[in-house]
N, C-alpha and C positions, 0 to 999 in steps of 0.2 A: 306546411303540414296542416289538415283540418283540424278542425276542433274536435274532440270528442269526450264524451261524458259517458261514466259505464255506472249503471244501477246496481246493485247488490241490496235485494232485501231480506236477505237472510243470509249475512255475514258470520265471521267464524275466525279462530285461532283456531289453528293446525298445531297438535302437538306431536310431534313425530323422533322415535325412537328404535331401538335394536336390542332383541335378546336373544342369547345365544342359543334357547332352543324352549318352545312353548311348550309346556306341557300342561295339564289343569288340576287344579290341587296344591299346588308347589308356589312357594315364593321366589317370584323371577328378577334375577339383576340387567337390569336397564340398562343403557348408554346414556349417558347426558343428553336428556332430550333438547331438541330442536321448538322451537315456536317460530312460526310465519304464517302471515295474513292469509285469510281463506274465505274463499266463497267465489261465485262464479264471475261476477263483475269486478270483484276485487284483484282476482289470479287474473283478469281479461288487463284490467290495468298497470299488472307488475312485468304482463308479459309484452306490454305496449312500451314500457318504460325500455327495457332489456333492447327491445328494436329498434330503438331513440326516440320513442314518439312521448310527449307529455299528454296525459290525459286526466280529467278530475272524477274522483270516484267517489260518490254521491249512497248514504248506507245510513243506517240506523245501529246505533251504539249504544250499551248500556254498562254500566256496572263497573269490575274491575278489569274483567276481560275486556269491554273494550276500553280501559285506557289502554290496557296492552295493545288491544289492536291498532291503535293509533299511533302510538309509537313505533309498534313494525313498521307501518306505512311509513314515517315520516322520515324514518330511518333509511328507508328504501328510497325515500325524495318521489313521493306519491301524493301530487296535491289534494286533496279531499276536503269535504261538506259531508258532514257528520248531522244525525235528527239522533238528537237525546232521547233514550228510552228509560223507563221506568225499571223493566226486565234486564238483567244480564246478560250480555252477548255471550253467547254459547262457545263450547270448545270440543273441536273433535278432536279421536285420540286414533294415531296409525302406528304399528308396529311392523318390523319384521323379523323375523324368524330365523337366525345367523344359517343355521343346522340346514333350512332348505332353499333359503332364499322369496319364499312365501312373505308376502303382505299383506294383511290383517288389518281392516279399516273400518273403526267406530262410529259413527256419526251420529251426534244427541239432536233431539227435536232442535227447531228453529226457535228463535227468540218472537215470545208472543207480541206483536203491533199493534195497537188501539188504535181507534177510529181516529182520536185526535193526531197522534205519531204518524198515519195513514196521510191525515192534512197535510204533516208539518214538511213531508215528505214532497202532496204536489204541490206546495209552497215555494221550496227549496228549487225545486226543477222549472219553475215559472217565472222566480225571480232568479237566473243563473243571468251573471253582468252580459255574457256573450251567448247569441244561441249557440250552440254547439250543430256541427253538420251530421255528425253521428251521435246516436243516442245507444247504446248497447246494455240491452236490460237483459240481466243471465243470471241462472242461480236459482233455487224451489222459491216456491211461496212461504214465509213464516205462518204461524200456527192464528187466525184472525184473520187473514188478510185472503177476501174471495179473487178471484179471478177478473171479476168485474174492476177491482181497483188498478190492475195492468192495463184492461182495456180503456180506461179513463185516462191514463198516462199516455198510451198510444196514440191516442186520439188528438190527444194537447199537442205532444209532439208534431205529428203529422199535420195538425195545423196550421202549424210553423214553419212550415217544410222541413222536417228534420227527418233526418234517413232514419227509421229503426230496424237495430240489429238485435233479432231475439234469440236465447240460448235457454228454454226453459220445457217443463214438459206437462202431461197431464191435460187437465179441463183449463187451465191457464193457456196454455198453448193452444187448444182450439178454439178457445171464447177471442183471443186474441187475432187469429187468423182470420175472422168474420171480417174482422178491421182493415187488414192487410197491411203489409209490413215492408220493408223494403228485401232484408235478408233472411232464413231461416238458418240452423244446421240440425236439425233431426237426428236423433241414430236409425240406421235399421229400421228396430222396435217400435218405437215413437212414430215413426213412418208408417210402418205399417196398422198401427192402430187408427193413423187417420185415412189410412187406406180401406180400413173394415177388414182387413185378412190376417189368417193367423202369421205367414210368411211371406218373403219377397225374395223371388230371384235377383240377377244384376238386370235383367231387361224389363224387369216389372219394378223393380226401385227408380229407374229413369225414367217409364210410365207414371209412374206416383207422384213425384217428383213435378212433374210435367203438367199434371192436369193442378196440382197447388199453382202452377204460374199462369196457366191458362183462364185456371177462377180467379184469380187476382187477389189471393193469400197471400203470396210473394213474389218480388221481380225474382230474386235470385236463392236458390235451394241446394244447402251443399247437404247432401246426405253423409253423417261419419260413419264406416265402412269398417272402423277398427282396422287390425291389419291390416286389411284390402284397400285400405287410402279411401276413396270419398268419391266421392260420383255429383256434379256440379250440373244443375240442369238453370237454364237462363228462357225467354222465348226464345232465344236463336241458336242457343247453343245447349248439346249435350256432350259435356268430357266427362269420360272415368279417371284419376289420378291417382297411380299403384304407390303404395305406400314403402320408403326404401325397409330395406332390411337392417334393422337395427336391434342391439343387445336390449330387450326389454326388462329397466327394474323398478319400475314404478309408471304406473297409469293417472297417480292424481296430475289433476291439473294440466292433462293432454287436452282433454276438448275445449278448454277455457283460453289455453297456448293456442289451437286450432284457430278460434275466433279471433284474438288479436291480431293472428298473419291475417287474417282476411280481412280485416277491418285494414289493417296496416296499410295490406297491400294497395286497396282499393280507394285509401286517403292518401296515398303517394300516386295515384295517377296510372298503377297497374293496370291491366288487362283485367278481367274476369278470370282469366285461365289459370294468369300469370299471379292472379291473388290467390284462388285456391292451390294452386302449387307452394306457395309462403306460407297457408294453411296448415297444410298437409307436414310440411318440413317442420314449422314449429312445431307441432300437438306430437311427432316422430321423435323430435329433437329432445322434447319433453320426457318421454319416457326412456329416455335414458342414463336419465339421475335419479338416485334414490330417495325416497320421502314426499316432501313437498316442493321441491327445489324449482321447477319447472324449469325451462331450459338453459344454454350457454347460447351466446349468439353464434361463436363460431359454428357448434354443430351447425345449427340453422341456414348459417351460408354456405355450407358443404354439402347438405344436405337439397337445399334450392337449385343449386348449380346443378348437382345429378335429376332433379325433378324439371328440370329445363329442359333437359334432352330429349323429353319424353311428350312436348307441347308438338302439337301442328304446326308447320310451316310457315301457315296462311294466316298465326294467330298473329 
């Protein structure tokens, strides 16, 4: 199994609960809420774990939330390198709604990063004992930290020869893309923003798609499609991959579950096809527990099998 290392800089405790029906005005009785670790690189590395993969997940921590968060993690048997913050790790708060089955999800601003916690950061990733093959940097930018300071990390990386896998969106994602990266995953939206258009059919998102690998933004570009499963454009290759039909009760932490099957796939020696189909199955699989849970592997294996059937022959 390769090495792999997921960035998170703007981590998070998920607190996640059930009431029996919201209304505004009223004092509402709760469930015993839930806490588990959050943020895009962090849910990228619990959902690495769940696959069997180990990976270290490299975040800036502060306050009492994140002792909690480190405790999640450790609980979970999630190695981590932790950059002490002055600021509080943040905590988002998700509810659902017994009455319709609706999810309601809070998210509080990012934990502020100073220039020096910025250092301690590409410190942390330069002095890492093993390079790592994969580098998966996913999650917003916290409140301080430009865009510029990704593109410096990429670059170190890339240096080094180390694959990066980006999961992020905005001026971060384009300032990044100048650099080129090894993988992207876009939604839609995001795609089409770096396309200039308001909209994207399916044959104009493989278009899109296509000229990011052409300019040498990325080798490989899984576009997420929601429902519609993901559309994987390579230079040699363009798959659509339909997304199975599953009971959806929760979307956190589907695109974050998305990136791990892909990273997974693609560090166990997969196909390109055959990794965005483990993709596609996790981020599916995902949204089929409630809260923050992200997936069961089983779905995931039953889910893969039927997304097998649906590859090319010739792959």
């Amino acid at each position: 199994m390769n090495n792999i290392v997921t960035l998170t800089l703007s981590p998070t405790v998920d607190k996640s609960t059930t009431a029996d029906q919201i209304v505004p005005d009223q004092k509402l009785r709760c469930a015993v809420p839930r806490f588990e670790p959050g943020g895009g690189g962090i849910n990228v590395s619990r959902a690495l774990k769940r696959l069997g993969a180990d990976s270290l997940a490299v975040f800036p921590v502060g306050g009492p939330t994140g002792t909690l968060l480190r405790e999640l993690l450790t609980n979970e048997q999630i190695r981590q390198q932790a950059v002490a913050t002055e600021a509080r790790t943040r905590e988002n708060f998700i509810v659902v709604d017994a009455s319709t089955g609706r999810q309601y999800r809070f998210g509080m601003p990012g934990t502020p990063l100073s220039a020096p916690e910025q250092q301690q950061v590409l410190d942390v990733l330069q002095a890492l004992p093993t390079l790592p093959d994969y580098l998966v940097i996913s999650g917003s930018l916290p409140p301080g930290v430009e865009p510029e300071f990704v593109v410096r990390i990429v670059r170190a990386a890339k240096a080094r020869g180390v694959k990066v896998v980006l999961d992020t969106s905005g001026p971060a994602l384009q300032q990044v893309l100048q650099e080129g990266v090894y993988l992207i995953k876009p939604n839609v939206g995001e795609l089409s923003k770096m396309a200039g258009v308001d909209e994207l059919d399916d044959e104009a998102v493989a278009a899109a798609a296509r000229r990011l690998v052409q300019e040498g933004k990325a080798e490989i570009v899984v576009v997420s499609l929601g429902p519609q499963g993901a559309c994987m454009v390579t230079k040699d290759v363009v798959d659509h991959v339909p997304a199975p039909a599953v009971k959806r009760r929760s979307t956190v932490g589907a695109g974050d579950s998305m990136v791990a099957g892909l990273v997974y796939g693609l560090a166990t020696g997969r196909s390109v096809r055959e990794a965005v189909r483990l993709g596609v199955a996790c981020g599916s699989a995902a949204t089929m527990n409630p809260g923050t849970e992200l997936f069961k592997k089983a779905d995931v294996d039953r889910l893969y099998a039927w997304l097998r059937q649906s590859m090319p022959a010739a792959a």
